[in-house]
N, CA, C and O atoms as a GROMACS GRO file, in nm:
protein
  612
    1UNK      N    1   8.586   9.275   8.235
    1UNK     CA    2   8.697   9.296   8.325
    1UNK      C    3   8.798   9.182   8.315
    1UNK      O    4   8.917   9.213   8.326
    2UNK      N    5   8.766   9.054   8.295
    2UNK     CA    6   8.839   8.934   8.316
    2UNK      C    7   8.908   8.931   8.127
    2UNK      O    8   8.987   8.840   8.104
    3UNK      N    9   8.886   8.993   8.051
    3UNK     CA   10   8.969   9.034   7.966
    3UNK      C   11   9.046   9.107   7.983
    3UNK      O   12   9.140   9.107   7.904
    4UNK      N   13   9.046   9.212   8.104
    4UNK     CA   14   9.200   9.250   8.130
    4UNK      C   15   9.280   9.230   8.270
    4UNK      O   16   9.393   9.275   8.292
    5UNK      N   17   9.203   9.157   8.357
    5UNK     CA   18   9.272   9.151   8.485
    5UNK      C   19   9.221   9.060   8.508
    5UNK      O   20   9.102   9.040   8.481
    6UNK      N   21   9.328   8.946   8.591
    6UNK     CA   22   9.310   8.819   8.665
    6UNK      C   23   9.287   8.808   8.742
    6UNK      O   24   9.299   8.693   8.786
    7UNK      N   25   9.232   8.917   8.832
    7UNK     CA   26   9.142   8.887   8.997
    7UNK      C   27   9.079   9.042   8.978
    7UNK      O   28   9.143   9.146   8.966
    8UNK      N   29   8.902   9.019   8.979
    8UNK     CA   30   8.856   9.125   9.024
    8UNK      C   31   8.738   9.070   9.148
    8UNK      O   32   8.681   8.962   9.160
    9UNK      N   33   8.731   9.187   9.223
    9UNK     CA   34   8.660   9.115   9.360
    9UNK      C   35   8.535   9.250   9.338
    9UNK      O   36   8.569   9.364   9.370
   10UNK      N   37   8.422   9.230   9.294
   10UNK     CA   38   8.305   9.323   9.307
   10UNK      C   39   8.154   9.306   9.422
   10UNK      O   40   8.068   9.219   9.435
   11UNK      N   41   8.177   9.423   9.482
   11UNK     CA   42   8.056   9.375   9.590
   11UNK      C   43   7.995   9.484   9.611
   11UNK      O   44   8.062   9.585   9.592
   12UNK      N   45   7.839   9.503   9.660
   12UNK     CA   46   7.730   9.587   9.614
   12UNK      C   47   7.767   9.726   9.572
   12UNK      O   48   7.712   9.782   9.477
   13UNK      N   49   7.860   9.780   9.645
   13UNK     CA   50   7.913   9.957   9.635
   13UNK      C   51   8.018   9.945   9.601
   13UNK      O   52   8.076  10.053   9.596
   14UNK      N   53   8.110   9.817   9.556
   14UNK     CA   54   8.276   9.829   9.570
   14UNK      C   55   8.287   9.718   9.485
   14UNK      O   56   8.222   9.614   9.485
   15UNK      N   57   8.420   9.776   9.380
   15UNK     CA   58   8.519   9.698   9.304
   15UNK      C   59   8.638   9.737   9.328
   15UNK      O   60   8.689   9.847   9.349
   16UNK      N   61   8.692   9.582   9.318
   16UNK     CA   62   8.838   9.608   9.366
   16UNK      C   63   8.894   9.529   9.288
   16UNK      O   64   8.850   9.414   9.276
   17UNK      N   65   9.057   9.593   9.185
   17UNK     CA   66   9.105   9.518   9.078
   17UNK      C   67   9.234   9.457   9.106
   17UNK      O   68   9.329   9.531   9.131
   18UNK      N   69   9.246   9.350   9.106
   18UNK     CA   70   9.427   9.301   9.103
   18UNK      C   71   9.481   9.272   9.011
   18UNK      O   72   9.436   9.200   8.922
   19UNK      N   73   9.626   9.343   9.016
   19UNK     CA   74   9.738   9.228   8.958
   19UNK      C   75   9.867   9.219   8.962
   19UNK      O   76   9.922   9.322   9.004
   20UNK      N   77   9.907   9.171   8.945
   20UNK     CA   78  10.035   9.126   8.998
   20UNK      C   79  10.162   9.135   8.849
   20UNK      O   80  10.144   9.100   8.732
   21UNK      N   81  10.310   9.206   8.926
   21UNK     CA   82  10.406   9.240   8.766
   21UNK      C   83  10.500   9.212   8.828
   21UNK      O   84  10.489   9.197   8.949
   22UNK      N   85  10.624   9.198   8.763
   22UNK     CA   86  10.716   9.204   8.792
   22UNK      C   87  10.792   9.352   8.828
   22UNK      O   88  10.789   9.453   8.758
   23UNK      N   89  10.858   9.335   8.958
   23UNK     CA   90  10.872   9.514   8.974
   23UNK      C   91  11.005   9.546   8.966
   23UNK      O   92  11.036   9.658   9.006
   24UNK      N   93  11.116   9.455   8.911
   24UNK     CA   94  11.253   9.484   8.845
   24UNK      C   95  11.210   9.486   8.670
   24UNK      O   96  11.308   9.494   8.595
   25UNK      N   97  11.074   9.479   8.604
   25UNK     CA   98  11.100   9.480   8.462
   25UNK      C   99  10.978   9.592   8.454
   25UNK      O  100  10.861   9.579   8.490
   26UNK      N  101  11.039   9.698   8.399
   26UNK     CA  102  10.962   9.800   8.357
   26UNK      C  103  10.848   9.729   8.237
   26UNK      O  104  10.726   9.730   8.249
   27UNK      N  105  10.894   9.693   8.170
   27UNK     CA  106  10.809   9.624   8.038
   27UNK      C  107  10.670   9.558   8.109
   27UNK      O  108  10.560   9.573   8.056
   28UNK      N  109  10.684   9.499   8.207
   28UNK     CA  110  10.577   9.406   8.307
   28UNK      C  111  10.532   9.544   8.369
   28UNK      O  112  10.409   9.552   8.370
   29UNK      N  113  10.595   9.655   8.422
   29UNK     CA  114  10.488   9.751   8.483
   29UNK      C  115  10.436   9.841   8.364
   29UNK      O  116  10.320   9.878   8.380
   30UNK      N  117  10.472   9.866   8.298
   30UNK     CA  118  10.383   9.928   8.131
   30UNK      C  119  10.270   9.804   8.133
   30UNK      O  120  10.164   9.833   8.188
   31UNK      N  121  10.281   9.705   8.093
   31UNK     CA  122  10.212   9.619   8.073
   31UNK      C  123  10.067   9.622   8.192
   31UNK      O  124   9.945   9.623   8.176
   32UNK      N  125  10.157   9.622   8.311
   32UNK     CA  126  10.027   9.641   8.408
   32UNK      C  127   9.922   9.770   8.402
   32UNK      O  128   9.801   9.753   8.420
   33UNK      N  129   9.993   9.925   8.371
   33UNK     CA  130   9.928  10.041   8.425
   33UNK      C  131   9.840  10.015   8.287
   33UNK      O  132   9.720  10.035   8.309
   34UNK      N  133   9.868   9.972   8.141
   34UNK     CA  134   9.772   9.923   8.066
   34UNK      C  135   9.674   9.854   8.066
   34UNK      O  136   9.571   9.895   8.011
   35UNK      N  137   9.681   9.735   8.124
   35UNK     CA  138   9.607   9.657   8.198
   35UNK      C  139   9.472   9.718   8.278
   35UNK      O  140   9.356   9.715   8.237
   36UNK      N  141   9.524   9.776   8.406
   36UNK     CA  142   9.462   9.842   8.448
   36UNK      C  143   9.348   9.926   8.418
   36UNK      O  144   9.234   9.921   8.464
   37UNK      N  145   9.403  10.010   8.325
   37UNK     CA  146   9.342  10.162   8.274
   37UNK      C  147   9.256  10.113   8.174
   37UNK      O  148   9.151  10.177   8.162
   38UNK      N  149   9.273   9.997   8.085
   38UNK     CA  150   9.174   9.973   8.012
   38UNK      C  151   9.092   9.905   8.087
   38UNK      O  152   8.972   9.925   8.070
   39UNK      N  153   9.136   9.807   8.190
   39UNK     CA  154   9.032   9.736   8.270
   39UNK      C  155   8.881   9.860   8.326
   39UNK      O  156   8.762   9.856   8.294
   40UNK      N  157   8.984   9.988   8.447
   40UNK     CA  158   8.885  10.091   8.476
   40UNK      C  159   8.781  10.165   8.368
   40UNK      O  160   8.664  10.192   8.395
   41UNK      N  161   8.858  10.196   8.214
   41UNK     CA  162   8.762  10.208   8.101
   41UNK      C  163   8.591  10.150   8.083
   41UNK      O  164   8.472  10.178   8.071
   42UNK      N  165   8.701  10.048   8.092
   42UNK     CA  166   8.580   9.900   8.035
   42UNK      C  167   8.438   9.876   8.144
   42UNK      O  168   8.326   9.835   8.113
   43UNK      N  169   8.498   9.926   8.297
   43UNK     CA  170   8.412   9.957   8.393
   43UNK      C  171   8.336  10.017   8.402
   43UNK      O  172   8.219   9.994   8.434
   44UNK      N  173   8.419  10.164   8.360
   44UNK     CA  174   8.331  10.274   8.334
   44UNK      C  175   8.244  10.277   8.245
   44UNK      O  176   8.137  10.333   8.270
   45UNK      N  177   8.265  10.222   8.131
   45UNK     CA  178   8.142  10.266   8.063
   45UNK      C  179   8.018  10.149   8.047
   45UNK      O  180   7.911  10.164   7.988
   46UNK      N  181   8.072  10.018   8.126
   46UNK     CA  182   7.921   9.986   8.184
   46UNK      C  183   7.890  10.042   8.256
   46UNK      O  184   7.786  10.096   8.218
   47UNK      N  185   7.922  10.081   8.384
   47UNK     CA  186   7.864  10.197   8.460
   47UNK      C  187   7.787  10.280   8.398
   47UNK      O  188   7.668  10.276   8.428
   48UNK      N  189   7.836  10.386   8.286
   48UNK     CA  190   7.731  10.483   8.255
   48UNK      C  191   7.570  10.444   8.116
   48UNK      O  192   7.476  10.497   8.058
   49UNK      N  193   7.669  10.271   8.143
   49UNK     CA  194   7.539  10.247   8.015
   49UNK      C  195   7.425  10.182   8.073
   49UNK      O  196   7.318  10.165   8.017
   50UNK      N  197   7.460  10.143   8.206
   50UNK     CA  198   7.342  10.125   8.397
   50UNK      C  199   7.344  10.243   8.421
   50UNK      O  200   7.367  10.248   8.542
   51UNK      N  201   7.331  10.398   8.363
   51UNK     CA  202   7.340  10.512   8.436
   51UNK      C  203   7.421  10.489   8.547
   51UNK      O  204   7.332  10.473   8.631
   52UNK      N  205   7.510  10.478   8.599
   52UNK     CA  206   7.603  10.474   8.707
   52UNK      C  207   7.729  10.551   8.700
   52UNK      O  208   7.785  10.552   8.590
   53UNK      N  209   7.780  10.611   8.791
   53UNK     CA  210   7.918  10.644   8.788
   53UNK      C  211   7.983  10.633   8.903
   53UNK      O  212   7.943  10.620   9.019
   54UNK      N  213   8.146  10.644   8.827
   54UNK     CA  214   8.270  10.576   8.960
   54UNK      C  215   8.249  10.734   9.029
   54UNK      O  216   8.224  10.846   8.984
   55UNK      N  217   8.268  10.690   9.126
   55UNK     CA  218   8.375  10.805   9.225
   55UNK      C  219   8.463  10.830   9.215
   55UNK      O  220   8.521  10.768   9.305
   56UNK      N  221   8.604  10.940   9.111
   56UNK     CA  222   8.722  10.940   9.126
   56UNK      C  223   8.732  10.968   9.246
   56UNK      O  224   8.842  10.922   9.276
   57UNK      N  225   8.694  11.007   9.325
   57UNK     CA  226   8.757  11.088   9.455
   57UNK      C  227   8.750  10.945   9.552
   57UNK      O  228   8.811  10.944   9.658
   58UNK      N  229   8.690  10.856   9.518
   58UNK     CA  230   8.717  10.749   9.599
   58UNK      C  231   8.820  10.652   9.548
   58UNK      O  232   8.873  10.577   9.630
   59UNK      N  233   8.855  10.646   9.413
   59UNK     CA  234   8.926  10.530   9.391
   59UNK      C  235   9.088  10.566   9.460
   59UNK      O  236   9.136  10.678   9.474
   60UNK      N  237   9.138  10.460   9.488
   60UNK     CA  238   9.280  10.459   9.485
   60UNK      C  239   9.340  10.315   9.463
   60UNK      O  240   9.300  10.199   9.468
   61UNK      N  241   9.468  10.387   9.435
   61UNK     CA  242   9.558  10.287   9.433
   61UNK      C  243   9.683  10.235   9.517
   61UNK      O  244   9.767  10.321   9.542
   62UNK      N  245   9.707  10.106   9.563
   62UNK     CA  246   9.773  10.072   9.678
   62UNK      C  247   9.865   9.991   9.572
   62UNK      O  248   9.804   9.921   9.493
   63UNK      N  249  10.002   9.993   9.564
   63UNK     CA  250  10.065   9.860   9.511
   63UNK      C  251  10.172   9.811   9.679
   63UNK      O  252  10.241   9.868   9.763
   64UNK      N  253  10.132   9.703   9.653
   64UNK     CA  254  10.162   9.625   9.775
   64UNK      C  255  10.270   9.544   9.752
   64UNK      O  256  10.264   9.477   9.648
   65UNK      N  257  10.383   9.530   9.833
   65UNK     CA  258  10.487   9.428   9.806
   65UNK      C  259  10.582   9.437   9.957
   65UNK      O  260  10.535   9.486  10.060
   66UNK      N  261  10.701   9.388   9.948
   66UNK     CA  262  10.806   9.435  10.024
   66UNK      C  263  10.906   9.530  10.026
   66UNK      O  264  10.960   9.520   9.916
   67UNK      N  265  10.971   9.633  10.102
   67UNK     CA  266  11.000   9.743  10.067
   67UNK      C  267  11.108   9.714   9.959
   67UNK      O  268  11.115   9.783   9.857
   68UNK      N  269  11.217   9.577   9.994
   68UNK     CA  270  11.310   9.634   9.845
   68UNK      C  271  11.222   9.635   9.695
   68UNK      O  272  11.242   9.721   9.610
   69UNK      N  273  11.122   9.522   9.679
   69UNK     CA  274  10.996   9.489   9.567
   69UNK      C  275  10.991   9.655   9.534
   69UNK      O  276  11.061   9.710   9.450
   70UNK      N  277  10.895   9.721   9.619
   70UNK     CA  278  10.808   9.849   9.632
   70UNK      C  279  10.937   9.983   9.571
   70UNK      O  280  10.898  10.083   9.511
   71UNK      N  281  11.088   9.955   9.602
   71UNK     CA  282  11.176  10.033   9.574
   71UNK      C  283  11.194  10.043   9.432
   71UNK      O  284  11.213  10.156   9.386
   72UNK      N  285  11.191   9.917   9.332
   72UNK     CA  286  11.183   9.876   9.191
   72UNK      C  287  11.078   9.942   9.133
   72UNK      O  288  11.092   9.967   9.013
   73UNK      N  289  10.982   9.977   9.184
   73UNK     CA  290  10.835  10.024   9.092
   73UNK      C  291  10.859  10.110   9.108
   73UNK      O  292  10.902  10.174   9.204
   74UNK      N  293  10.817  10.143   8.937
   74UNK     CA  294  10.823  10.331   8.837
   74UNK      C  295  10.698  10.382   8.833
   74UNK      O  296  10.676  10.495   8.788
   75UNK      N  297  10.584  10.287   8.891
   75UNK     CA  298  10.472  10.341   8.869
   75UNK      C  299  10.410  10.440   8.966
   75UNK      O  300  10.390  10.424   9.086
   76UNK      N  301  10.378  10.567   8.875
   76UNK     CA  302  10.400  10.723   8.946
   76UNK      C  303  10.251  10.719   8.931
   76UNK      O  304  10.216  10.785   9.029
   77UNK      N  305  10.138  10.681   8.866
   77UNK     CA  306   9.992  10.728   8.853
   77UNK      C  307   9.930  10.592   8.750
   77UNK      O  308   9.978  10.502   8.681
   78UNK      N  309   9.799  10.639   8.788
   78UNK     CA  310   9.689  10.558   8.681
   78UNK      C  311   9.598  10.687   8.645
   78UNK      O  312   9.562  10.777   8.721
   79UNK      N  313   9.562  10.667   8.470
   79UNK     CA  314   9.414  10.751   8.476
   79UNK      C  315   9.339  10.695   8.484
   79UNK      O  316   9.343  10.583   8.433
   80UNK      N  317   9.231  10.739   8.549
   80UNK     CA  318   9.083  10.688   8.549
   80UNK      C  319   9.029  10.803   8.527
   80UNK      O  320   9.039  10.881   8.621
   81UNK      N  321   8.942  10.863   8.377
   81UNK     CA  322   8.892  10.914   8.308
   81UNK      C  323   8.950  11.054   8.340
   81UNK      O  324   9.072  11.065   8.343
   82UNK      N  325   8.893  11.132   8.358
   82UNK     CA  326   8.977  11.242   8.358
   82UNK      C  327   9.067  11.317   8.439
   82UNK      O  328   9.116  11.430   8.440
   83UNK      N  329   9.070  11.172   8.530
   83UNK     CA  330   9.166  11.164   8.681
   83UNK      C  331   9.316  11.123   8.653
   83UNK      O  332   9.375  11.093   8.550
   84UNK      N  333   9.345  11.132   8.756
   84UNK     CA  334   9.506  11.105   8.777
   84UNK      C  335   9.521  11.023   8.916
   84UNK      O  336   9.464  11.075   9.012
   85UNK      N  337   9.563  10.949   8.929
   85UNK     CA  338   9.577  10.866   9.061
   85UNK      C  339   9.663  10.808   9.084
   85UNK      O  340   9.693  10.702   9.029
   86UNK      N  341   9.748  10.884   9.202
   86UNK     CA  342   9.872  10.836   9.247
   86UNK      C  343   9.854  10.728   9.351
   86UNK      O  344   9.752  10.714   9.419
   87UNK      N  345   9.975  10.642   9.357
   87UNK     CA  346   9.969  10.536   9.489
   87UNK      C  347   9.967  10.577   9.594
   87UNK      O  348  10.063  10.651   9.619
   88UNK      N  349   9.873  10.557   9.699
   88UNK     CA  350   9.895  10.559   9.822
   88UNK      C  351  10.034  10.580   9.930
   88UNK      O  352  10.133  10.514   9.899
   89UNK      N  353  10.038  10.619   9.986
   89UNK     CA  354  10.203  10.575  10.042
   89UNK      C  355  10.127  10.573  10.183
   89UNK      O  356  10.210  10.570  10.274
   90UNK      N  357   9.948  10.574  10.245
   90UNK     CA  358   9.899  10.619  10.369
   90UNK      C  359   9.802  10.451  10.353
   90UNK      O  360   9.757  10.404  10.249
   91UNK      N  361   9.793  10.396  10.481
   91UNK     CA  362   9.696  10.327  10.494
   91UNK      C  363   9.573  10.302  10.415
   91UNK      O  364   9.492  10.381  10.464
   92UNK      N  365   9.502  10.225  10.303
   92UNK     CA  366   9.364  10.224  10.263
   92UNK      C  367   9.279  10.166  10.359
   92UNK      O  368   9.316  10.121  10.468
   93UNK      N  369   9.147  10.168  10.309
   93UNK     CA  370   9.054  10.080  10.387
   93UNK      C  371   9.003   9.996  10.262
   93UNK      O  372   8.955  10.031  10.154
   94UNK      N  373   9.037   9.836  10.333
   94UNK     CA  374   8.960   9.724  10.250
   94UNK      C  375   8.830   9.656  10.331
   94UNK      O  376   8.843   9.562  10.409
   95UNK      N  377   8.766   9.688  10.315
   95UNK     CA  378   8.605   9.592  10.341
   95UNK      C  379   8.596   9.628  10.495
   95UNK      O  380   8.566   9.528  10.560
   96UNK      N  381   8.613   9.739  10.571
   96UNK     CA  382   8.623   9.755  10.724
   96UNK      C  383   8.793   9.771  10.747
   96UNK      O  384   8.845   9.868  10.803
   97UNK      N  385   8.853   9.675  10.702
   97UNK     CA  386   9.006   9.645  10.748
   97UNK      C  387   9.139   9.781  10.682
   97UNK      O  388   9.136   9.844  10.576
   98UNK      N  389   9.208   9.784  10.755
   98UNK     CA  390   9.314   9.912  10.680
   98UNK      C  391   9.415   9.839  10.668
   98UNK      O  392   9.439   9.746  10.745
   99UNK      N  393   9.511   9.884  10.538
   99UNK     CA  394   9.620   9.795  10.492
   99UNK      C  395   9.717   9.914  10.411
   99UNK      O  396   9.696   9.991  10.317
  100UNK      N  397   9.818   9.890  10.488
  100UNK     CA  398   9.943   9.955  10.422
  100UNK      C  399  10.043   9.871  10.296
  100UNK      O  400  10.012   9.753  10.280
  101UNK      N  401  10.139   9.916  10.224
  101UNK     CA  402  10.190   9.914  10.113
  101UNK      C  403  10.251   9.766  10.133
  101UNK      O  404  10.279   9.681  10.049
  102UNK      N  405  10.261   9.764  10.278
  102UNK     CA  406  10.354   9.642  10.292
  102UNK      C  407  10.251   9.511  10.346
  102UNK      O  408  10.298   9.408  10.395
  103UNK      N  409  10.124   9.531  10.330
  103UNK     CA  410  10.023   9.449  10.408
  103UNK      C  411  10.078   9.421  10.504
  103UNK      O  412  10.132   9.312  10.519
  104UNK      N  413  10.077   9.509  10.588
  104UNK     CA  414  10.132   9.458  10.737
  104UNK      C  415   9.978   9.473  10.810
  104UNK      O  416   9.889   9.481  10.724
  105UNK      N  417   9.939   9.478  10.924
  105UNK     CA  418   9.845   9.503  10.952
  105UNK      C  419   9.850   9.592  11.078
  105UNK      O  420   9.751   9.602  11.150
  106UNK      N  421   9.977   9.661  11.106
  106UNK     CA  422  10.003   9.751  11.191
  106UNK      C  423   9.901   9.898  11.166
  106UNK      O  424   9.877   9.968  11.264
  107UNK      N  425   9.847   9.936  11.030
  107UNK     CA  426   9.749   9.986  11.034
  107UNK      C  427   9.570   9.968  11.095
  107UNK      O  428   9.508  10.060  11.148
  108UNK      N  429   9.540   9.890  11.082
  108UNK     CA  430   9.419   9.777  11.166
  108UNK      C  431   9.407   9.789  11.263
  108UNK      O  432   9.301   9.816  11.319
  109UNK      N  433   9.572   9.765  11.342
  109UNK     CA  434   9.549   9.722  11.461
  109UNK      C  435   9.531   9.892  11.560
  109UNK      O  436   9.470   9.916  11.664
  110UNK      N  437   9.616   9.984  11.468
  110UNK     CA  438   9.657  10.068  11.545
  110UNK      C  439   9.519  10.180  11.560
  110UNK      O  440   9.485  10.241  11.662
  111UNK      N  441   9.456  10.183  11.421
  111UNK     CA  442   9.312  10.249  11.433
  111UNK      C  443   9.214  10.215  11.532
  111UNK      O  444   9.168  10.299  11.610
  112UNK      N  445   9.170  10.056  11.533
  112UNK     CA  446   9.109   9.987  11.630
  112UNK      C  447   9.126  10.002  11.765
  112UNK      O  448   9.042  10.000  11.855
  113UNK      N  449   9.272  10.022  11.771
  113UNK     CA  450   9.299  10.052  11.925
  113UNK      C  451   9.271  10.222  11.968
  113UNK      O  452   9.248  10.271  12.078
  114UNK      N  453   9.284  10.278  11.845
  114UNK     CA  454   9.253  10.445  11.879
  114UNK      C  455   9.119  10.441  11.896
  114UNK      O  456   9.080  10.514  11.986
  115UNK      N  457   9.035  10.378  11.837
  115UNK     CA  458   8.880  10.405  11.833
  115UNK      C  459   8.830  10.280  11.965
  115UNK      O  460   8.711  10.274  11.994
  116UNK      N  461   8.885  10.231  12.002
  116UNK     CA  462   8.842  10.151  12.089
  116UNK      C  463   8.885  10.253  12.253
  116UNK      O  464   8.800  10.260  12.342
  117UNK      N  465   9.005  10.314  12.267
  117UNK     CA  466   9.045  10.381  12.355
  117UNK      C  467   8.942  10.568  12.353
  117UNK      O  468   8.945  10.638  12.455
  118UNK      N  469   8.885  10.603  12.260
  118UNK     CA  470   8.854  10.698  12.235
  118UNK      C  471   8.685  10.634  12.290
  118UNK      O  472   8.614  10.719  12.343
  119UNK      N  473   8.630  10.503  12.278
  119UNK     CA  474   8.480  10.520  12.307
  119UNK      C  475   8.508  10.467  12.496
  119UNK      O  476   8.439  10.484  12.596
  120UNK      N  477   8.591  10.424  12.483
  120UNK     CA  478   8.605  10.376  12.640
  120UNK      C  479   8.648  10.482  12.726
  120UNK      O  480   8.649  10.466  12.848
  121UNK      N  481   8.684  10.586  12.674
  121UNK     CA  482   8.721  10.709  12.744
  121UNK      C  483   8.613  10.762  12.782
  121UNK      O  484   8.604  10.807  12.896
  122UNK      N  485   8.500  10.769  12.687
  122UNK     CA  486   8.392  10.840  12.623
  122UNK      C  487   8.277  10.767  12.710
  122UNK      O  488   8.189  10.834  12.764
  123UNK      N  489   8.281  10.647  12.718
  123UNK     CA  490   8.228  10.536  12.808
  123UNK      C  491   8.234  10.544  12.989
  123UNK      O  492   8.150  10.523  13.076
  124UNK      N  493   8.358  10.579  12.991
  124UNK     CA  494   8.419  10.564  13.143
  124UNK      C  495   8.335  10.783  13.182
  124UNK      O  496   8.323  10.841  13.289
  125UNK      N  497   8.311  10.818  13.080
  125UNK     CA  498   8.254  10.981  13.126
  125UNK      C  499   8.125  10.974  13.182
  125UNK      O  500   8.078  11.026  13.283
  126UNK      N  501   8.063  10.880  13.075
  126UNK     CA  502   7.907  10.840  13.116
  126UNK      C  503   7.875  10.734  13.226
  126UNK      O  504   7.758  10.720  13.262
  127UNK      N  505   7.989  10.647  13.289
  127UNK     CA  506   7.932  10.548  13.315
  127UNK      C  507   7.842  10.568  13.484
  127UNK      O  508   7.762  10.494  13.542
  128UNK      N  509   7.898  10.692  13.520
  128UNK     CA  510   7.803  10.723  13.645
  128UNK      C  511   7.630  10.736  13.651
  128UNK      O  512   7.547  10.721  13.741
  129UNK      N  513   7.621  10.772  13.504
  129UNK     CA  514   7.462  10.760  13.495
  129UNK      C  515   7.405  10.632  13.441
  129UNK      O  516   7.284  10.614  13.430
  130UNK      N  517   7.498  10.543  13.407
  130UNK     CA  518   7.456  10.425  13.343
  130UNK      C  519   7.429  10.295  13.454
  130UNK      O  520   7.489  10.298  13.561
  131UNK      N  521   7.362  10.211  13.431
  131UNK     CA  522   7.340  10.098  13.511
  131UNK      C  523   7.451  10.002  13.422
  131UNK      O  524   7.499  10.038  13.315
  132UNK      N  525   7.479   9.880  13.488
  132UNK     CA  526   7.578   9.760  13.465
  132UNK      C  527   7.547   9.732  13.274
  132UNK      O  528   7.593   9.775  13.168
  133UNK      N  529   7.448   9.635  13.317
  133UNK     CA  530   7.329   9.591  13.185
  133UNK      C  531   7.388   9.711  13.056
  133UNK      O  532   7.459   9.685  12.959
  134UNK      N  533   7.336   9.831  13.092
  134UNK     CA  534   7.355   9.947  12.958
  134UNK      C  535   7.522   9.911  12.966
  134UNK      O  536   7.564   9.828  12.885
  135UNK      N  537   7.600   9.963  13.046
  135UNK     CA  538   7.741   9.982  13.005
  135UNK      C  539   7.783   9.858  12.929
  135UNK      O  540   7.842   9.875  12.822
  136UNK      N  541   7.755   9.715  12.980
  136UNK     CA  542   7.821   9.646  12.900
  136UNK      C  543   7.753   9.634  12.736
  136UNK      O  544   7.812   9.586  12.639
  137UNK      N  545   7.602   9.694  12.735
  137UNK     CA  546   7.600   9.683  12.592
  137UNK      C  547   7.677   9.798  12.539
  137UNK      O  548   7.763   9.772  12.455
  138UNK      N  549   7.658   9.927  12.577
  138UNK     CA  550   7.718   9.988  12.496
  138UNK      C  551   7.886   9.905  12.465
  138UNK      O  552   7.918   9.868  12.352
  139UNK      N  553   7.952   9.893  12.555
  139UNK     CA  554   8.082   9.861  12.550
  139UNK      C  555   8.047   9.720  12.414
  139UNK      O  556   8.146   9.689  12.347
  140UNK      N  557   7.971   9.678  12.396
  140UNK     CA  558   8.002   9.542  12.325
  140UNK      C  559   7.954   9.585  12.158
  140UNK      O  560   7.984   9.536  12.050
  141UNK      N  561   7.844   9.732  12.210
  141UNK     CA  562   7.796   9.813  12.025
  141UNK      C  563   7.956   9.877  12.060
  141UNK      O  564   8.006   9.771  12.096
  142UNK      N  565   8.032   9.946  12.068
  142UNK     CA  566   8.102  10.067  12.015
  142UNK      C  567   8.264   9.962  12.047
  142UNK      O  568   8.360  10.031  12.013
  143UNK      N  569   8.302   9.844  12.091
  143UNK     CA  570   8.410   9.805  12.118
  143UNK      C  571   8.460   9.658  12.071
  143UNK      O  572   8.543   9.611  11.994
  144UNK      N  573   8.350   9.607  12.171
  144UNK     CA  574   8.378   9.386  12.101
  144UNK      C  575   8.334   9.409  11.952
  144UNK      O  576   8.378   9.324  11.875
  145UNK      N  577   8.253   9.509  11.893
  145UNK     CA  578   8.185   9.424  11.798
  145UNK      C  579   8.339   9.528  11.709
  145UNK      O  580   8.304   9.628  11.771
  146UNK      N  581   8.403   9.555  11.666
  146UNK     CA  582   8.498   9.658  11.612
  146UNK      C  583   8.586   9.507  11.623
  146UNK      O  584   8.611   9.429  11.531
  147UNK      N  585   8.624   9.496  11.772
  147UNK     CA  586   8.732   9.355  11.759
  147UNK      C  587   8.695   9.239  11.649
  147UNK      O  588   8.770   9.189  11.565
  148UNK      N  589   8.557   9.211  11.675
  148UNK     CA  590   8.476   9.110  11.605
  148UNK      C  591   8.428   9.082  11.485
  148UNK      O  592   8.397   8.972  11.438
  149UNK      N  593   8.421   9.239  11.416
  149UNK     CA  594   8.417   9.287  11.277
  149UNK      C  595   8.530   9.252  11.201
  149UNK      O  596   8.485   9.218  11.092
  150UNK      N  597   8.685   9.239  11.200
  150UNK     CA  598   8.748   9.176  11.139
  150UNK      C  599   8.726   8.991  11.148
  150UNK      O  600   8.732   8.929  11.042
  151UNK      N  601   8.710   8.940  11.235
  151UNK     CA  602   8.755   8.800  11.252
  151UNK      C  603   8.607   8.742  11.140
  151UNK      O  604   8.606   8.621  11.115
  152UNK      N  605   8.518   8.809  11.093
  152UNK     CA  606   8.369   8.771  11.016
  152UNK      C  607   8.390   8.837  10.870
  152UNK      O  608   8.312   8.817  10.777
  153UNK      N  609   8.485   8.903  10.864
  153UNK     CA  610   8.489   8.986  10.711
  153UNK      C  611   8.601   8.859  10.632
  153UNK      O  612   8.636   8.873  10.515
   0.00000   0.00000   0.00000
């Protein structure tokens, strides 16, 4: 991999590839989707020589920058084997955390708060049969630990 890309981050179920182009010089984004595609190759077929295989249906691709940056890029797809994979333009999920095109973290925050408002709703239905003790654990399994799960990743 480090023969074709300068940051790869691999962890037990998950690889994740970076790199970085210039996004006013087409020549630098050719250069990258090459990069890339031979990098995912080169993956793949250690994978199948560990009997292993990727998930197309899981991979994607996010290119991240600032919107005028993000306006410059021509890059319409990657293959990964007999896939096609367009960029994201919707929130991913990195390691627990969600991240949009612009790494803002207005995605993160805004899920967390839906799933935090959705168990406390869900919480506040049950809490007539619950004693003190139970409610605050549940509240600390289905809520603090969601807050708490980013600040440890």
């Amino acid at each position: 991999m480090s023969d074709h890309l300068p940051n790869v981050h691999c962890f037990a179920d998950d690889t994740q590839l970076y790199l970085s182009f210039r996004p006013d010089d087409q020549a630098s984004q050719d250069v990258a989707v090459a990069a890339m595609e031979a990098c995912i190759r080169d993956v793949r077929l250690g994978m199948l020589q560990d009997k292993l295989k990727i998930n197309d249906a899981k991979t994607e691709l996010l290119l991240i920058g600032i919107r005028p940056q993000l306006e410059k890029v021509d890059i319409d797809s990657l293959k990964i084997g007999d896939s096609v994979i367009t960029p994201s333009k919707d929130a991913v999920r990195n390691r627990g955390s969600w991240f949009d095109e612009t790494f803002s973290m207005q995605p993160h925050v805004s899920k967390t708060c839906k799933a935090g408002y959705h168990y406390l709703h869900n919480l506040s239905r049950k809490r007539k049969y619950l004693d003190k003790k139970t409610t605050e654990c549940l509240a600390h399994a289905f809520i603090t630990s969601r807050l708490d799960y980013f600040l440890i990743v």
